[in-house]
N, C-alpha and C positions, 0 to 999 in steps of 0.2 A: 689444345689446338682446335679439337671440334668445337667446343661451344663458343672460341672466336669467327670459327668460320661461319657457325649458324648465325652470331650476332650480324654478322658482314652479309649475309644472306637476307635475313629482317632485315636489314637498314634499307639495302639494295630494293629488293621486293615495294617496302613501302612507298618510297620512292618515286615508282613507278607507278604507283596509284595516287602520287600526291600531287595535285596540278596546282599552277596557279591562275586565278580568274579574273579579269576587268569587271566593274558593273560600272556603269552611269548612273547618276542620282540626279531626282530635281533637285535645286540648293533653297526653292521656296516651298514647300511642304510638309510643316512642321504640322504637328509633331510627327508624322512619319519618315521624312528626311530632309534634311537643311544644313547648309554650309555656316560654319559659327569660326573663325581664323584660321580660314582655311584646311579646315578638319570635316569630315562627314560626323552629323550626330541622327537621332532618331530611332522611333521602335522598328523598322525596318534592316535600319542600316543595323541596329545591333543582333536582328535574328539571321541576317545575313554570318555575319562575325559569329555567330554561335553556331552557325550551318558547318565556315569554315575549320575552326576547330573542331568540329565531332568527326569529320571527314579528313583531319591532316592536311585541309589546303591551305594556300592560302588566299586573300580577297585585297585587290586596290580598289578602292573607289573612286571614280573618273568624277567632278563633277561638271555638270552639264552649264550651259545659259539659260534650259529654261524647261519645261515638261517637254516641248515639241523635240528639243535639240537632243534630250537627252534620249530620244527615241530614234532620234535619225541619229547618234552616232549607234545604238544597235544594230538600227537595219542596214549597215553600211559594213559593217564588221567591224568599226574600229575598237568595239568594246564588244566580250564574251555575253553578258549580260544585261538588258535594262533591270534596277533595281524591283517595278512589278507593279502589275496593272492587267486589267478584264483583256485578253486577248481580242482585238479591235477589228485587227487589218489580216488583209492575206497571209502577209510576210510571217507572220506574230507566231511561234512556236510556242507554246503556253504550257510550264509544267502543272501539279497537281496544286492544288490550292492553297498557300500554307497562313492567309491572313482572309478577312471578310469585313467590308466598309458599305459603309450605308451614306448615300445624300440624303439633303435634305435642302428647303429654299429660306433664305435669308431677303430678310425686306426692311426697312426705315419705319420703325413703330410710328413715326410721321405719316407712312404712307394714309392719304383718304381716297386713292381712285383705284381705279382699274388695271391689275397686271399684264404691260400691254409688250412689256421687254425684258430678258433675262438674259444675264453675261452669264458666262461661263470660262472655266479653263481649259485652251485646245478646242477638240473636237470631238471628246471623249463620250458626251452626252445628246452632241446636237442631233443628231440621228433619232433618239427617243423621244426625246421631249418634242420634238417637230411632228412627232404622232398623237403623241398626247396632246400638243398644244399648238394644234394648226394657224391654228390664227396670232401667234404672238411670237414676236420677232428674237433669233435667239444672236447673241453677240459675242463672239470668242477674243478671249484676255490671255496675254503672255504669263502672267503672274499674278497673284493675289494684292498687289501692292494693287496693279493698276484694274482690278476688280471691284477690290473695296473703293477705291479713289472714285471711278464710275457711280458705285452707287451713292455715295455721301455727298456728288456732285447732282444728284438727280438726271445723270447721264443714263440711268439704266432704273429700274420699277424693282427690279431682284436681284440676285444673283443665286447661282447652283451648283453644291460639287460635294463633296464629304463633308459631313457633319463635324467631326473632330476638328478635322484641319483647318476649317476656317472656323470653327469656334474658336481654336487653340491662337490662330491671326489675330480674332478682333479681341481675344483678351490681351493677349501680348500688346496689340496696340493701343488700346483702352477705348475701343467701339463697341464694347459688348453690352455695355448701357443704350446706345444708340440706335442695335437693333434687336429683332424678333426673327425665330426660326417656326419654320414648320416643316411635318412632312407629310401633307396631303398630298406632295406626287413625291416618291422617291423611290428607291427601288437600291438592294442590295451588290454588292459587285464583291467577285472571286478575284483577291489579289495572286496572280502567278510569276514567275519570273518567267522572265521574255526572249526569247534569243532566234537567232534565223537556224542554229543550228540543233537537228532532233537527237543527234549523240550526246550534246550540251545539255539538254533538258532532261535527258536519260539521265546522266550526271549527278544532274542537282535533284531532279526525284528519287535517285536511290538512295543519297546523305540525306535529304528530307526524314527518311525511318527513323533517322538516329537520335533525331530532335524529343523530345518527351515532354508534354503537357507541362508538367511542374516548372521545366526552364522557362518554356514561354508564356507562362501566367508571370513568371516573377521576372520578367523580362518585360511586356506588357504593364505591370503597376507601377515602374519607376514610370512610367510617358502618359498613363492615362489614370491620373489618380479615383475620379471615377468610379465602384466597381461597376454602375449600371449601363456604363457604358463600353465597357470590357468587352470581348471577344470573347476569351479563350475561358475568364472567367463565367457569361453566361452562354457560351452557346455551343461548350464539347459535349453537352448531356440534353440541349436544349428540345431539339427533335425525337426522341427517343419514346415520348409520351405524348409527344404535343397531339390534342383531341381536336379537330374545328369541326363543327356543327356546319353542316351543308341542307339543302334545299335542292331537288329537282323537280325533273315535271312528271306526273304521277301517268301521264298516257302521251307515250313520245316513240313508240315503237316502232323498227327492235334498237333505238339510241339508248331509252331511259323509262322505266314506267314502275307502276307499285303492283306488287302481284297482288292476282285479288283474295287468295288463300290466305298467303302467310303475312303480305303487307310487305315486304320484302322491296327496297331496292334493287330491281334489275335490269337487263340490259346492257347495249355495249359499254356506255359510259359506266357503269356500276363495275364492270370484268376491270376497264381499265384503273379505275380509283384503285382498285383491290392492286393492279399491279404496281402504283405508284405508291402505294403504302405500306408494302412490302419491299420497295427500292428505297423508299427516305425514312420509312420509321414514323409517318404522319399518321396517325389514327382519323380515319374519314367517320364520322358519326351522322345518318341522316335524320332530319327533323318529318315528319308523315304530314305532308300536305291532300288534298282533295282535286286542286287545278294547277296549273302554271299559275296563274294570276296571284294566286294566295302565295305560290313561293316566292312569286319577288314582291311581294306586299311585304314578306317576313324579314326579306333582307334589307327592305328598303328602313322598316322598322326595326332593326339590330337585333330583332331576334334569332335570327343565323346569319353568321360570319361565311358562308360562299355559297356563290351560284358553282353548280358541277360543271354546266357545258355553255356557255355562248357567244355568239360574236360579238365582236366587240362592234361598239356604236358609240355616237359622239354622248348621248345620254346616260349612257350606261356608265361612259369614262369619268362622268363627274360622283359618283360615289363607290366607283368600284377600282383594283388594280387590276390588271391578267397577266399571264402568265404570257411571254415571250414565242414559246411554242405552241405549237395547235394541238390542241388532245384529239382532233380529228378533221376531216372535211370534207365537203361533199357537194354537189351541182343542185341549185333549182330547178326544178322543172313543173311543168304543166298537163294535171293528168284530166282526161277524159273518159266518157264514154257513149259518145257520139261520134257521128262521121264530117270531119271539117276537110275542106282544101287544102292543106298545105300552106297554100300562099294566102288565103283568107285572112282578113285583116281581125282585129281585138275590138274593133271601135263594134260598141252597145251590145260584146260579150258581155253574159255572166261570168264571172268567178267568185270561187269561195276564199279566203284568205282565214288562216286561224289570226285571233282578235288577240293582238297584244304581241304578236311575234316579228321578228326584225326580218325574218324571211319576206312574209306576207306586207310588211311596209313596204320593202323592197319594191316586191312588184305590183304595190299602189301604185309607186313610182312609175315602176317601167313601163304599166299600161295606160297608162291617160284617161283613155277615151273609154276604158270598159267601166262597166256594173260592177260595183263591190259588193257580197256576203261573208259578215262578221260572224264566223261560229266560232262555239268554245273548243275543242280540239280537231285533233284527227279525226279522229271515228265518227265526227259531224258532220266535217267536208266531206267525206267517201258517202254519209247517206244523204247529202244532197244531190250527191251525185247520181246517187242511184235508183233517187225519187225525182229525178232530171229538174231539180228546181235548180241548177244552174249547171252553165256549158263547160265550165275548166274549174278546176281545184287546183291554185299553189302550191307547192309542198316539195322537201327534199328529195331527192332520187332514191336515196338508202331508203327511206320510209314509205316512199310510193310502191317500190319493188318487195316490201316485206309486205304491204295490205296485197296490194295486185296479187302475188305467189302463193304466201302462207293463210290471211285471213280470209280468202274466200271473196275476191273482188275483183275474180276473173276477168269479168265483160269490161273490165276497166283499164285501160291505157297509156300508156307515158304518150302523150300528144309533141311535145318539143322540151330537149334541154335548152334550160335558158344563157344567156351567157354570165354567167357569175356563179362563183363558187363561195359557199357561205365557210369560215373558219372557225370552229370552234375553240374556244379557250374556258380554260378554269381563272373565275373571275372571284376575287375577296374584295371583304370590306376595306377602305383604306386605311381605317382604324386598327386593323390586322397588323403583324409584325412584318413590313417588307420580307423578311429573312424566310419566313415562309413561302411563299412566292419563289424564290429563286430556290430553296431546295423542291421545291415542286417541278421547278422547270429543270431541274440537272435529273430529276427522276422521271419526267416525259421525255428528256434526251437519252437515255437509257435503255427503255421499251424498245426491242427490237421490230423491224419488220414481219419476223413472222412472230411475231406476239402479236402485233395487231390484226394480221392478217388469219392470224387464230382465231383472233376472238369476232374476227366480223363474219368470217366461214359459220359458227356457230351459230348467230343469232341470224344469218339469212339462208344458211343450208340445210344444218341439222335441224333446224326450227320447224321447218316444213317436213319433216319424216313425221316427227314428234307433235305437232301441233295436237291439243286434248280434244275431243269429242265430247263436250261435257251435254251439247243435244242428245246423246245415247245413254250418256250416263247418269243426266234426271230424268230421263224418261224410265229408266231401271229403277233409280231411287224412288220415281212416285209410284210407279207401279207397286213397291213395297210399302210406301207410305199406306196406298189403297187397302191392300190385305189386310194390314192392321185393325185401318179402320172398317173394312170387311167383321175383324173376329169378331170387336168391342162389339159392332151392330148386334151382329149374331147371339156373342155371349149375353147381352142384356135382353135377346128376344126368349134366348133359352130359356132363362130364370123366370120370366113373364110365364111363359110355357109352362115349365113345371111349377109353378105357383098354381094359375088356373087350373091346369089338370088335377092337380092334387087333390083338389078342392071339389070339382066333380066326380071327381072318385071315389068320396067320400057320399057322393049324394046318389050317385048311380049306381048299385051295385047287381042292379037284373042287367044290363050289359057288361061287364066288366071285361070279360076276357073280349069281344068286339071292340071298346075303346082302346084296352090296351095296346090289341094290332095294330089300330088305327094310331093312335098316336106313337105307338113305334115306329112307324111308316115315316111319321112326320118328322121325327127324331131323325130318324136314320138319313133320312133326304136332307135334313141340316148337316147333320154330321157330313154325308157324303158331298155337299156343298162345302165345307171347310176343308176338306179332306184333297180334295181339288184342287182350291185355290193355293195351297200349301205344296201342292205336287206340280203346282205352275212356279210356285217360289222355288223351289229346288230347280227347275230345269232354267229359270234363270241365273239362280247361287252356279251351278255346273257350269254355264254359259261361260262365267268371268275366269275357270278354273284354265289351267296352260292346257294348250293342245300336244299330244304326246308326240304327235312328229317332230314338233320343236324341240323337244326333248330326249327323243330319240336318236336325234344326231349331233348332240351334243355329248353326252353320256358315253361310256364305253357299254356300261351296263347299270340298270337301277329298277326302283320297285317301289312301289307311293301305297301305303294306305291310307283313305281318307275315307272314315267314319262320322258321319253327324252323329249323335245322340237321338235326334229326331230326323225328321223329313229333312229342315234345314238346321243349321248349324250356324255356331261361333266361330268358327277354323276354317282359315283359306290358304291358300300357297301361292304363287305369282311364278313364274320361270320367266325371266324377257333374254333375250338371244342381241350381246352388244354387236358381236360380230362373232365372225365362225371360228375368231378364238376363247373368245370371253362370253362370260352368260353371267345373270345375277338369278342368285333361288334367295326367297324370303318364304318365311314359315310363319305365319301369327296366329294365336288365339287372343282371340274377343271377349270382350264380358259379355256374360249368359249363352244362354244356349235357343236351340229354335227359332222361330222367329225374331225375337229382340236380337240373338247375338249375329242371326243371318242377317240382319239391316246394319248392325256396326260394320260386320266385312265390306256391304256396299261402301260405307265412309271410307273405308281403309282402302278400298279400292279407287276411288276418286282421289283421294290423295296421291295413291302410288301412280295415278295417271300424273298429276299435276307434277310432281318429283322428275319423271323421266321427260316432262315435257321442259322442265326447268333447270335442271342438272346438266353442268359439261359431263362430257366423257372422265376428266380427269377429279370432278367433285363428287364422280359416284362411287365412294366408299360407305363400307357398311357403317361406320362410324357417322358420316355427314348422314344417312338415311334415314337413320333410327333417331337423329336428332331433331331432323326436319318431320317426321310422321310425329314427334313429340309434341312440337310447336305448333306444327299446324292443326293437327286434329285437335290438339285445347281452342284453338282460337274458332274454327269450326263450329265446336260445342259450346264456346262463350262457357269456358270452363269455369272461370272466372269470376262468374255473373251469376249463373246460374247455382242449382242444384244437381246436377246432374254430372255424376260422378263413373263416368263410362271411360275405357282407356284396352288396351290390352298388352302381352307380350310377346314378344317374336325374336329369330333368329338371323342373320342376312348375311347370306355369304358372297362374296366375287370371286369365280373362279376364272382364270388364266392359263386356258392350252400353252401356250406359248412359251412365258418367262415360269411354268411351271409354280406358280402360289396358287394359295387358296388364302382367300381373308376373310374373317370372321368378325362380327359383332352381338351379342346377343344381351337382351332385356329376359330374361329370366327363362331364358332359353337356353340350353346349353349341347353344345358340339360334341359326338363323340365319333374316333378313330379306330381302326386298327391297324397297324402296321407291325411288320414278321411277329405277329400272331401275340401281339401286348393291345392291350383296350388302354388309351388316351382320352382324357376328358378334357375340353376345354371351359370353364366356367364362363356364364353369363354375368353381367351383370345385375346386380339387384338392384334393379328399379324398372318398375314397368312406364309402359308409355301413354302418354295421353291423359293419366287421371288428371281432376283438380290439384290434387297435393302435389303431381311432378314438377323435377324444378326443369324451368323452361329451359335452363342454361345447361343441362344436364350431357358431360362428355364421355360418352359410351367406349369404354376401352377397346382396340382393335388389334387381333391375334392374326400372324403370318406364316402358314403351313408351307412348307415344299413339297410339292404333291410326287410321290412316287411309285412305282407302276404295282398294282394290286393293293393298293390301297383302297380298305371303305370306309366310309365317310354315313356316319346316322345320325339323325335328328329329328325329334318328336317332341308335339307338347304333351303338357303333362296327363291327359285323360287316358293315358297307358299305366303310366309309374300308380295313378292316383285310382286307377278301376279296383272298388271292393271285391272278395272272391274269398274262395276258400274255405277251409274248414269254419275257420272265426272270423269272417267276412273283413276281413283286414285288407288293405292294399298291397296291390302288387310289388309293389314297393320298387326303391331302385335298387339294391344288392339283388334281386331278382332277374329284375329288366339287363342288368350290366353280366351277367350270367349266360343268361338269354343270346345275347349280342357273340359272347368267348363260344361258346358252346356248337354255335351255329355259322359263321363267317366265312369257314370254308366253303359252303355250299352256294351252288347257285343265286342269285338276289331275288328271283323270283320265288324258288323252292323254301328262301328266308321268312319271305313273304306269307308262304302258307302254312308255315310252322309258329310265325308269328301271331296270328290269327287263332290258327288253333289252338295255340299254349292261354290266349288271352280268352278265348272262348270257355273251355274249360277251368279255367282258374274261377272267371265270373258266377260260370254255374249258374243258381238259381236269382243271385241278385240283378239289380237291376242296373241299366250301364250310368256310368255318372256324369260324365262328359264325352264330348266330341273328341272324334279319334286324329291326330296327323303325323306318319311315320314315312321318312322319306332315308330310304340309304340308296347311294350310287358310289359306282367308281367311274373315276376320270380317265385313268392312263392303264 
């Protein structure tokens, strides 16, 4: 009796989720769907019927009079469904995607002139192509009978719509000798079903799930024997890997530019690709240009397949596709820095326009009567500006407001926004897979507003905290240059010196102990001349070291030894303060010691400027950091090229008041802990940074502590572990130092500090120290 009642139960139940549905079909669009005695056939009509049965519904098919009718009995209510087509009109409820069709243009291999008019069916296209092809008349057909009939009458120069389907007409008819296809303008379309109602498309998206790749491949090859013209066959895996080679403009800031470090695409357009390729699975690869000019020389010459960002033009339309939506936009305007009227007329102004940009055409145009100057970028109009060789420089608002704020071009003004707004698009070759193209545009319709609105904060707010001082920082770097070439003078005068002397000391011996004064005199005043300049290089090495206030109120508590070996050292530390929750500390050692390893910390410090000045908030992990000090410092050194095999190791941690981590990365540096009274080590990885032999690609693993209260946190390079001492002048070693660390934790950080020191003092004893010292423990909480 129960398990009849349960059966009565299931029946009931199902029941209640089994609807039945209307669609309308065209009965002329074979092979997707067409009326054959009175029966619906096609690949459509049959993924429908396989929709129905996975879901227990069931499906009438209405057939229509024609594409237009069968869309007005949807929007009417008379039918649940249109069978499915790119959501067009207001009314059009569009479920999720479950087919993809590509046009293409058909023409009379007869044809000898000029395509001057193109039918089409509906009104499905005329909207685009009327952009694409302003000047050529577009003519709408009821059906493909009276399409083809137009164009074999020479009533029409083309026609346009799906590739399949009218391929699939002119063979059926036996026209497929008669004409030629192309598709230099065509563009992909998201087949969806259609309905006025959003509960009905709820409906059919959630029985959509139950459909499985395998039904509709083999669903799909009875109607398109084809496989290269397949769907489901070539394009469920097709974006997953797809690579395109791009081109942008190497100095377009803050839009687009090449760093001058690492060579780096960056910029807003670089943030947004990165978002667009992470939404569709497209792999953006850029090609390294020198100018704008030269990247669309590359595109134009098929050596890259897309421009990243530009408006579209009628010039551009003829070898390029874009993308539907704007990857960005933004006003013209006219910057100065002189004092004009307001109402002062343009006529026998100067302006500067960049040479070659649709901007600067632009407002060829819009001024008439001014002075044109053709420079090659940005950075040439602002110094004409600024050498007042002309009265207005053209240029974007975004980019006028990033020189004006962040580069230092204060006395320089936005004089008038102009009235037009330029729209950027991501533009491909036509040669490129339409399909591409339209997943690019469903992944620009995805980017939210405050994705954008992040990523433009970044590169006109935070950009200005961060902008790099590199005037300060070759002024540091030559100053050490100088030293060097200070010692070598020296050192080769020295040797001069005691050559000569030697040689008269041999020949002098009734003064001797007089010369010797005398020339220890001389000695000594050299010596105390290197001795000097060596103690001005330290107070500059100190200079670059964190200020302990900074650190001071970040810490709960903590305790830094930092020993050179010499005067100056191989070993720096960095502390930068993100916010009053977050801080990042980095520990490196340099190859060599004294002066040579003191002039790599300079490199390594221009780098870590460049890093912070180049990094989002959310790309600064210890992982990205150590990657980037890899890459760049080889390129720096022309690691590659040279002989010169400099690099070092380091530690980087990001610490987070807040969400309570700590993260870790280290190059041969490694982290150690205590927590309730057990010593934790975290291992570095082994590979250092920077040599010739590192591999550039190289992914430094990243460790995530939960910081908890009395917790301390050590980190040292090795000129501790590695100091000779002792009876048998042996190193310290680490089962010593990790002794050292259990033994003492209790105590004070400071009080650690000088037992640290001491324990290392006397161990040393009479030998002599080996390397530069850097021991850093704190607590956080």
């Amino acid at each position: 009796m129960l398990s009849k009642l349960l059966f009565v139960f299931l029946l009931f139940t199902s029941s209640l989720f089994a609807k039945n549905f209307t669609v309308s079909y065209d009965p002329d669009y074979a092979p997707f769907s067409y009326s054959l005695d009175k029966k619906p056939y096609g690949l459509f009509i049959d993924i429908w019927k396989l929709w129905a049965k996975k879901n227990n519904h069931s499906v009438r098919f209405i057939k229509a009079k024609d594409w237009d009718d069968a869309l007005k009995l949807a929007k009417e209510n008379k039918v649940d469904f249109f069978l499915g087509t790119t959501p067009y009109a207001g009314w059009m409820q569009g479920s999720k995607t479950y087919y993809k069709t590509r046009t293409s243009m058909f023409f009379l291999k007869t044809l000898h002139k000029t395509i001057k008019s193109i039918g089409i069916i509906g009104s499905d296209y005329k909207e685009s192509l009327q952009l694409k092809l302003p000047n050529i008349k577009i003519i709408s057909y009821n059906n493909y009978k009276e399409l083809f009939t137009s164009l074999l009458q020479n009533k029409i120069d083309a026609i346009y719509d799906d590739s399949l389907a009218m391929s699939y007409y002119a063979i059926k008819n036996n026209y497929k000798h008669l004409i030629e296809q192309s598709y230099t303008i065509s563009e992909s379309s998201n087949i969806k079903a259609i309905s006025t109602s959003k509960q009905k498309i709820y409906i059919f998206n959630k029985g959509l799930k139950k459909l499985n790749t395998k039904e509709l491949e083999q669903i799909e090859s009875t109607w398109i024997l084809d496989k290269n013209l397949r769907y489901f066959n070539n394009n469920t895996n097709f974006f997953k890997k797809k690579i395109i080679h791009y081109v942008y403009d190497p100095d377009w800031k803050p839009f687009e530019y090449k760093d001058e470090m690492s060579h780096i695409h960056m910029g807003i357009i670089a943030d947004i690709l990165n978002l667009i390729s992470k939404k569709s699975g497209i792999v953006f690869k850029p090609i390294e240009t020198n100018t704008w000019q030269q990247s669309v020389k590359l595109v134009k010459e098929k050596k890259a397949q897309m421009l990243s960002a530009v408006p579209w033009t009628p010039q551009r339309d003829k070898y390029l596709n874009f993308t539907k939506n704007s990857i960005y936009s933004y006003p013209a305007v006219l910057v100065t820095n002189k004092k004009f009227d307001p109402n002062e007329s343009f006529e026998n102004k100067t302006i500067a326009i960049v040479k070659g940009n649709s901007l600067g055409e632009w407002i060829e145009k819009r001024f008439p009567k001014a002075h044109f100057i053709f420079v090659k970028n940005v950075k040439d109009g602002f110094k004409e500006l600024k050498n007042k060789d002309v009265d207005f420089f053209g240029i974007n608002g975004v980019t006028a407001t990033y020189y004006i704020n962040v580069l230092g071009f204060s006395n320089t003004k936005i004089y008038t926004i102009l009235d037009y707004r330029f729209h950027l698009k991501i533009a491909l070759l036509k040669s490129v897979n339409p399909e591409v193209l339209t997943v690019i545009d469903e992944a620009l319709s995805k980017i939210t507003k405050k994705e954008l609105s992040d990523i433009y904060y970044k590169w006109t707010a935070i950009k200005v905290k961060k902008e790099m001082n590199w005037k300060l920082l070759f002024s540091i770097v030559g100053i050490f240059i100088l030293v060097i070439l200070f010692f070598i003078f020296i050192n080769k005068r020295l040797n001069k010196l005691v050559t000569e002397k030697t040689s008269q000391l041999k020949e002098l011996n009734e003064n001797l102990e007089i010369k010797v004064k005398q020339r220890t005199k001389e000695l000594e005043s050299i010596n105390k001349k290197m001795l000097d300049n060596i103690e001005y290089a330290s107070l500059i090495q100190n200079s670059i070291l964190p200020q302990d206030k900074n650190i001071d109120t970040f810490f709960k508590e903590y305790s830094i030894i930092w020993q050179p070996r010499d005067v100056v050292g191989g070993d720096i530390y960095f502390f930068v303060n993100l916010n009053k929750d977050e801080a990042l500390l980095i520990v490196i050692d340099c190859t060599g010691h004294g002066v040579s390893g003191a002039f790599v910390t300079m490199l390594v410090k221009a780098i870590e400027e460049q890093l912070l000045a180049t990094f989002t908030k959310d790309e600064l992990t210890p992982s990205n950091i150590l990657s980037y000090f890899n890459l760049s410092f080889k390129k720096l050194l022309f690691q590659e090229k040279t002989k010169a095999d400099v690099g070092f190791d380091a530690g980087v941690l990001l610490i987070n008041k807040k969400t309570k981590k700590l993260t870790f990365a280290g190059a041969n540096i490694p982290l150690y802990y205590i927590e309730h009274s057990k010593l934790n080590t975290i291992k570095a990885n082994r590979h250092s940074v920077g040599y010739a032999n590192s591999d550039n690609n190289y992914n430094y693993k990243q460790h995530q502590i939960d910081l908890k209260e009395n917790t301390i946190f050590y980190i040292s390079t090795d000129g501790f572990i590695d100091q000779n001492g002792g009876k048998k002048g042996f190193p310290f070693g680490k089962r010593k130092f990790e002794n050292l660390l259990l033994t003492n934790f209790t105590k004070p950080l400071e009080k650690q500090k000088e037992i640290f020191i001491q324990t290392l003092s006397s161990f040393q004893n009479k030998e002599e120290r080996n390397d530069d010292i850097t021991f850093i423990c704190f607590k956080v909480l």
